[in-house]
C-alpha positions in Angstrom: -24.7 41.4 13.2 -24.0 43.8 10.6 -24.8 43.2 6.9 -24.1 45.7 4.2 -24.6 45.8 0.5 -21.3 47.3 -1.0 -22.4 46.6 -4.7 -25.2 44.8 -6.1 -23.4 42.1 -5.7 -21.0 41.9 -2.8 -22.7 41.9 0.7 -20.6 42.1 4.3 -21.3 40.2 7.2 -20.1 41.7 10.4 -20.9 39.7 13.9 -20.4 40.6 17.4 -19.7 37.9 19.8 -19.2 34.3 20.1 -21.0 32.1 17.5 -22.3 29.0 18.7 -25.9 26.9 18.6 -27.3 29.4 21.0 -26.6 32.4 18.8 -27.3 30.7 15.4 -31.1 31.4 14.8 -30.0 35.2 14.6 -27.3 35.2 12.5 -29.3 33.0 10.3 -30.3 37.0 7.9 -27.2 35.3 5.8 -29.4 33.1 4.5 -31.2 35.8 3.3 -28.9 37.6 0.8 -30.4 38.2 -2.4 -29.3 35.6 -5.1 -27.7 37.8 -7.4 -24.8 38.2 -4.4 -22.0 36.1 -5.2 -19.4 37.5 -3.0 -19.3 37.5 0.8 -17.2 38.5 3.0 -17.5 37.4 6.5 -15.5 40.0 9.2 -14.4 38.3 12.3 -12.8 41.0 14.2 -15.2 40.7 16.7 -15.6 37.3 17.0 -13.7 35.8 20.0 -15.0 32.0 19.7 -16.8 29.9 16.8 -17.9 26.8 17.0 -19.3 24.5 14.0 -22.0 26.9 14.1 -20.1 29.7 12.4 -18.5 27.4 9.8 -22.5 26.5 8.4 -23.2 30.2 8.7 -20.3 31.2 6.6 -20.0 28.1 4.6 -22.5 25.7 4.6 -25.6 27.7 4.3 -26.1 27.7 0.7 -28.6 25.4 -0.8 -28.0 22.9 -3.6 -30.0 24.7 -6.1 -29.2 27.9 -4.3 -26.8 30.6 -5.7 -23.4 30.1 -5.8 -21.1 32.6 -3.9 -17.2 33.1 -3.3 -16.9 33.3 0.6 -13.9 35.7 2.0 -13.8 35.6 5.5 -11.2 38.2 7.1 -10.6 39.8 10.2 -9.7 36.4 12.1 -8.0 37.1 15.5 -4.7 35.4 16.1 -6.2 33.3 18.7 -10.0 32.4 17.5 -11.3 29.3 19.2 -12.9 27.2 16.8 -14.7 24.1 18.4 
């Protein structure tokens, strides 16, 4: 996965690859954003199948008391599988 700063702000999440259980401990460097981000934008060009996994990754990963953040997600395919 690929995670850029644009702004001091805005950060980009990239991955390659299906997102699932299996591949969730690695893609957890979301979690990791700084808390003065609040926007994220998750590119899913590359990302042939998502399951629930992907949604918490992109969604659900922010803590109660944690930052709050606009989430964009863009690059969906046509035909993503979401289980």
């Amino acid at each position: 996965m690929n995670i850029t700063t644009a702004t001091g702000t805005s950060a980009r999440i990239t991955p390659r690859g299906d997102i699932d259980h299996d591949t969730l401990p690695s893609l957890r460097a979301a979690d990791a954003l700084p808390a003065h981000v609040t926007d994220l934008t998750g590119n899913l060009q590359h990302t042939p199948f998502m399951d629930v996994a992907g949604l918490h990754l992109l969604f659900g990963s922010a803590a109660p008391d944690g930052p709050n953040r606009r989430t964009t997600v863009t690059g969906r395919r046509r035909r993503l599988r979401v289980t």
